[in-house]
C-alpha positions as CSV (number, residue, x, y, z in Angstrom):
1,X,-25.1,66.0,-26.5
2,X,-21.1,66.0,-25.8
3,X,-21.1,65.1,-29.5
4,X,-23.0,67.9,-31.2
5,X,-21.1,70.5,-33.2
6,X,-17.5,68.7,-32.9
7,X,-17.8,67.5,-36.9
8,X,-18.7,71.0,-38.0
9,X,-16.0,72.7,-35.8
10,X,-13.3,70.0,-37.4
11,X,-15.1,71.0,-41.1
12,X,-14.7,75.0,-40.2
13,X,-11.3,74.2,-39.0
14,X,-9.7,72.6,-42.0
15,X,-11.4,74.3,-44.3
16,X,-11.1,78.2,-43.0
17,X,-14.5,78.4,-44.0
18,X,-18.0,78.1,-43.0
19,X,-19.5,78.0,-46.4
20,X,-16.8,75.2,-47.8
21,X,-17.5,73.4,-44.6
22,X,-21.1,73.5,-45.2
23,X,-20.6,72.4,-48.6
24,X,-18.5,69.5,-47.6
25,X,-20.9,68.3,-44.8
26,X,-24.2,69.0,-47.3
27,X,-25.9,71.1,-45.1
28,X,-26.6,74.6,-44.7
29,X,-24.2,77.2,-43.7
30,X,-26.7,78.5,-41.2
31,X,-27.0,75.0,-39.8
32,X,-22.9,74.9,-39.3
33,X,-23.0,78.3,-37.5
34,X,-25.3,77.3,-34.8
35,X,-23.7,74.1,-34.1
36,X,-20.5,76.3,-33.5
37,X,-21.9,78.6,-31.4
38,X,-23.6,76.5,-29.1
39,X,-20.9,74.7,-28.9
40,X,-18.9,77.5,-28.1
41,X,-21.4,78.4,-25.2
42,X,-21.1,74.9,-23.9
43,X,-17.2,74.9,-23.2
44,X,-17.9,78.8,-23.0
45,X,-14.5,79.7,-25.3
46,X,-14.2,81.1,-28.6
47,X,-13.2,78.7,-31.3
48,X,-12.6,81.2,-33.8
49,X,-11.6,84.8,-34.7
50,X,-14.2,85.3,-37.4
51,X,-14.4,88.3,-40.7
52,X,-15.5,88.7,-43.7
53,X,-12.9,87.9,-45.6
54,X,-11.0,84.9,-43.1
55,X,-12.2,82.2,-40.4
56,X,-9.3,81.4,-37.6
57,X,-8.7,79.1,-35.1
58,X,-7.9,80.9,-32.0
59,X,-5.4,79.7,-29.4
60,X,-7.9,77.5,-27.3
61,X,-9.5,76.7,-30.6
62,X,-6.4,74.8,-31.6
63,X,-5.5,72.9,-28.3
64,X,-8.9,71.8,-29.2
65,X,-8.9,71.1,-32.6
66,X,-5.9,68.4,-32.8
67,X,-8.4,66.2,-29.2
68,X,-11.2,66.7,-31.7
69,X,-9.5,65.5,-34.6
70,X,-7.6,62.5,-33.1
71,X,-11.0,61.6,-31.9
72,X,-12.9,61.7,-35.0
73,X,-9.3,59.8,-36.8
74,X,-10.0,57.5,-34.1
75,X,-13.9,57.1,-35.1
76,X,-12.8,56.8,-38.7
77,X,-10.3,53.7,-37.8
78,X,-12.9,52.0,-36.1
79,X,-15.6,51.8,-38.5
80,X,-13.3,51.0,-41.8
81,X,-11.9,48.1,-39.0
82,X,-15.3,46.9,-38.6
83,X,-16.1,47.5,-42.2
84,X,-13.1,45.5,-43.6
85,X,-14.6,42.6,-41.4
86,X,-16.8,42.4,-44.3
87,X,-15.2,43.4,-47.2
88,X,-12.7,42.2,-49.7
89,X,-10.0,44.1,-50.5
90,X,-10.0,45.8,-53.8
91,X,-8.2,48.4,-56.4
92,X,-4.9,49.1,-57.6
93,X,-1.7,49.7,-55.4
94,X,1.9,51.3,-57.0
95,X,4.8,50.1,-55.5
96,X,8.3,50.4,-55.9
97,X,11.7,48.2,-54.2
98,X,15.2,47.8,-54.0
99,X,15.8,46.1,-58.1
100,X,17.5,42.5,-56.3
101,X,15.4,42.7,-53.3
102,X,12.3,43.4,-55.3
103,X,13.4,40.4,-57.5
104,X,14.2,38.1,-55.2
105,X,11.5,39.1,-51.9
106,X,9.1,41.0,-52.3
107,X,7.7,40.5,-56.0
108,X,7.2,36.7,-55.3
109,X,5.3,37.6,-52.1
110,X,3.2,40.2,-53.9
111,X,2.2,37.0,-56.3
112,X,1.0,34.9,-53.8
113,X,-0.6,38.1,-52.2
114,X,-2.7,39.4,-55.5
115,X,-3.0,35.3,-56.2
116,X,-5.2,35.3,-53.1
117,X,-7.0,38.9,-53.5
118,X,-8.4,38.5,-57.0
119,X,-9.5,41.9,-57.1
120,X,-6.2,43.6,-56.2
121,X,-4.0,45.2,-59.0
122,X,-0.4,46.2,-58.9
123,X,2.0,48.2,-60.7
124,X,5.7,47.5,-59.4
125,X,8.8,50.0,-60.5
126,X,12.3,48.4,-59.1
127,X,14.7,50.7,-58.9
128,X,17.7,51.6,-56.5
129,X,16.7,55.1,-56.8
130,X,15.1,56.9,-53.5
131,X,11.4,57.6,-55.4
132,X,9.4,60.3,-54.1
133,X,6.4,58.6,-53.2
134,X,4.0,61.8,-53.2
135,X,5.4,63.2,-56.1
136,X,5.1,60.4,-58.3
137,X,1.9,58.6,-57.4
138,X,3.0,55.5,-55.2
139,X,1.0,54.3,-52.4
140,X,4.3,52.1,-51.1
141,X,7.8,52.2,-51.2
142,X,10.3,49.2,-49.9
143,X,13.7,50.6,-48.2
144,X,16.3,49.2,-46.8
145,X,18.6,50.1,-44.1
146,X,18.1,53.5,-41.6
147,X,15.1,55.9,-42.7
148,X,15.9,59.6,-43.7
149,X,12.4,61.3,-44.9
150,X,10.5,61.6,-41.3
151,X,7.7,62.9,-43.4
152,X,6.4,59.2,-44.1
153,X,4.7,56.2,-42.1
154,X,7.3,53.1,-41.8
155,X,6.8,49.5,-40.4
156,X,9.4,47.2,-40.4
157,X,9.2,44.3,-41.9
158,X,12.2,42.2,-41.4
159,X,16.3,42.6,-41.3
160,X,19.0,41.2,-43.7
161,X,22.9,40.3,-42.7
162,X,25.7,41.5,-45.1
163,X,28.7,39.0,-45.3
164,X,32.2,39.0,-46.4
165,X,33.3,35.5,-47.9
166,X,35.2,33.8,-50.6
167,X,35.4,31.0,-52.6
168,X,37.8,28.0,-50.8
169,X,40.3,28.2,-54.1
170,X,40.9,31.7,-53.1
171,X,41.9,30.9,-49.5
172,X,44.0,28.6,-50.7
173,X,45.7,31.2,-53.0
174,X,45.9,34.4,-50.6
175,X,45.3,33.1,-47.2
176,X,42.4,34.0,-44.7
177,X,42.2,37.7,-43.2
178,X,41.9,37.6,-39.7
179,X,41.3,41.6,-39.3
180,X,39.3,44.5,-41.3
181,X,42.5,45.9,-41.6
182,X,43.9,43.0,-43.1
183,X,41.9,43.5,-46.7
184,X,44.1,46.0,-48.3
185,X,46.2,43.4,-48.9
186,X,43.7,41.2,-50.8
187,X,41.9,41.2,-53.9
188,X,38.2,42.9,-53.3
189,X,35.2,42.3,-55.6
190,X,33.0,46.1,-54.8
191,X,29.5,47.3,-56.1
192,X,28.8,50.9,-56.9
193,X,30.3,51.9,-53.2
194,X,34.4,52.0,-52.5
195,X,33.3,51.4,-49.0
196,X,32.4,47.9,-46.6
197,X,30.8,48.4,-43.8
198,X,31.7,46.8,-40.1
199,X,30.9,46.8,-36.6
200,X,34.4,47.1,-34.6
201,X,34.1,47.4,-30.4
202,X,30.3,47.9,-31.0
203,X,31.1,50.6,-33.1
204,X,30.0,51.0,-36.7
205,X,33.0,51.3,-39.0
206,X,33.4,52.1,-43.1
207,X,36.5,51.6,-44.6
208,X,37.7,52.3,-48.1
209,X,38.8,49.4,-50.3
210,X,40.4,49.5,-53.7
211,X,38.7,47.0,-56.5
212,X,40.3,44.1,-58.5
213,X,37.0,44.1,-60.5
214,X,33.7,46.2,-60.1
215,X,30.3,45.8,-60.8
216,X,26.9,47.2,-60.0
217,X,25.2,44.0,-60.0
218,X,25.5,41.5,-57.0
219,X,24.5,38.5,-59.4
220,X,27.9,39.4,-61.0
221,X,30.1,39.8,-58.3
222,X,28.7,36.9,-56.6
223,X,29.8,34.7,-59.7
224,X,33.6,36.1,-59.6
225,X,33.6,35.6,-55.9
226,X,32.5,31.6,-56.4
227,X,35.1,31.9,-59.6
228,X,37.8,32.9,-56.8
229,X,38.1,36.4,-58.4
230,X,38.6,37.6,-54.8
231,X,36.5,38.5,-51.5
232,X,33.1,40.4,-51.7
233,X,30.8,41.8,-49.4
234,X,27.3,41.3,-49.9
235,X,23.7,40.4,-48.9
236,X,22.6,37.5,-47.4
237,X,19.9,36.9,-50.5
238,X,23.1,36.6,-52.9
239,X,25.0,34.4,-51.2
240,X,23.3,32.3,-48.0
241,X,22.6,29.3,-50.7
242,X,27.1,29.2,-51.7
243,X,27.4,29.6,-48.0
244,X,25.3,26.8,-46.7
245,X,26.6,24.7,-49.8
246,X,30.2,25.4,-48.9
247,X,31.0,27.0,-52.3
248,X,31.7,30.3,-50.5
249,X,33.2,30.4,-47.2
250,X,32.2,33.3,-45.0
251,X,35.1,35.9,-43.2
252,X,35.4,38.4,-40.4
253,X,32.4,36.9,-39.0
254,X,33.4,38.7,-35.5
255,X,33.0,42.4,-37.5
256,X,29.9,41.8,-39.0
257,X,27.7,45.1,-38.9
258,X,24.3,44.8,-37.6
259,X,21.7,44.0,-39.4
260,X,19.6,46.4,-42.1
261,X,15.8,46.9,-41.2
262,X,13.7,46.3,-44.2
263,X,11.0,48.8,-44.3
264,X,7.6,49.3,-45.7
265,X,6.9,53.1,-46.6
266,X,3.8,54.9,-47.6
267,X,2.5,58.6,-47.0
268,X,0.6,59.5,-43.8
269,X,-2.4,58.7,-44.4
270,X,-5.2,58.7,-42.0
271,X,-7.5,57.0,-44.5
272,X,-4.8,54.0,-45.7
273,X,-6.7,51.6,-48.0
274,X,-7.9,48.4,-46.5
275,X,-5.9,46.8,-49.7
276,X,-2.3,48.1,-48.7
277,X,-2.5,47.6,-45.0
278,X,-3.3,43.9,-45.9
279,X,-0.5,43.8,-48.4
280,X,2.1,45.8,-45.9
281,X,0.9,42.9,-42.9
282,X,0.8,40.3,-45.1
283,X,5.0,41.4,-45.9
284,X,5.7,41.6,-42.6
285,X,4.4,38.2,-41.7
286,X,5.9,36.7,-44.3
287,X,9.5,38.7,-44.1
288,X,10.3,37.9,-40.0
């Protein structure tokens, strides 16, 4: 009995209608209005200032509208949970990453994902370019670093390290700098930015460096740095293998910023595909 009516109130609700809501629910407008008003007799409120021309939620009417629609969200979870129990995942999912990231992480991982769902499709775009997800049709972005459009659902994923190093034959040449400060006075490899970024007295610290050479592409400045070009500052997926090989030797260990969150991205959604939750999970398991 508790039940009865809370659908077609939700229906009205949204909708600002009782026609459109009876239309949505396929069932008669008649049936929608006496579901309402009985159930506005049983809490014994009014759930809605009603015309001819509008339907409105009044103010008890929407203190009770966001319980009744986290409980039917709630309902919704639970049967696609059960559901999925059963089903394989299915369809297409449009993605986009970081370009060198997407290269080098997640793209291989989406192989071995869609390798084991046969029936999953994807369409990747890597780009370093902040896509609006909405706007242009993607169910998931990848991001790196802090989070600036509060508008979208995030899980983390995983972290990476940034590192400053150098080739030995460079050290040799220059000598080692033992302070942030001391890098003005050495030959810097940069990327698109004029700035490095540290962590000094467990505060967060950018300073400004002028470039020997500059390129947009880590690939390139992680060759002039194992050329002994000079120091660079760069990801850990560009240079852990010439670090743990000894080719590049890593600096200024003690003013390493923290680590960048990796982040998975998609609309809110309360009706997320069964497909890119598995493919967002599978990431994260895969990423730690």
């Amino acid at each position: 009995m508790q039940w009865e009516g809370i659908s077609e109130f939700v229906f009205v609700a949204e909708n600002e209608s009782f026609t459109l809501a009876s239309k949505k629910m396929a069932i008669s407008t008649a049936q929608v209005s006496r579901q309402i008003s009985a159930l506005e007799n049983r809490l014994n409120i009014k759930l809605f200032y009603r015309t001819t021309r509008k339907v409105s939620l009044t103010e008890e009417g929407k203190v009770f509208y966001q319980h009744c629609r986290s409980v039917l969200d709630g309902l919704d979870a639970a049967e696609r949970a059960v559901t999925n129990l059963k089903s394989k995942p299915q369809g297409k999912i449009k993605l986009t990453a970081p370009v060198t990231y997407g290269e080098k992480q997640i793209l291989p991982l989406v192989n071995n994902f869609v390798k084991q769902y046969i029936d999953v499709e994807v369409s990747a775009y890597l780009s370093n370019r902040q896509i609006d997800l909405a706007e242009d049709g993607y169910d998931l972005a990848i991001r790196v670093g802090k989070l600036s459009d509060s508008s979208m659902m995030a899980k983390k994923l995983g972290k990476r390290a940034n590192y400053v190093c150098a080739a030995p034959s460079y050290l040799e040449n220059h000598g080692i700098p033992h302070s942030i400060a001391e890098l003005s006075q050495h030959s810097c490899l940069l990327g698109s930015s004029d700035y490095w970024h540290f962590s000094e007295l467990d505060k967060e610290k950018s300073i400004r460096l002028k470039a020997r050479l500059r390129y947009n592409n880590g690939h390139c400045l992680t060759d002039a740095a194992l050329k002994g070009l000079g120091i660079v500052q760069l990801p850990d997926y560009y240079v852990e293998q010439h670090l743990n090989s000894g080719e590049l030797i890593s600096l200024l260990d003690n003013y390493r910023a923290p680590d960048e969150s990796i982040w998975a991205v998609y609309p809110q959604n309360r009706h997320l595909s069964p497909r890119i939750r598995l493919l967002v999970d599978y990431l994260a398991e895969q990423l730690v």
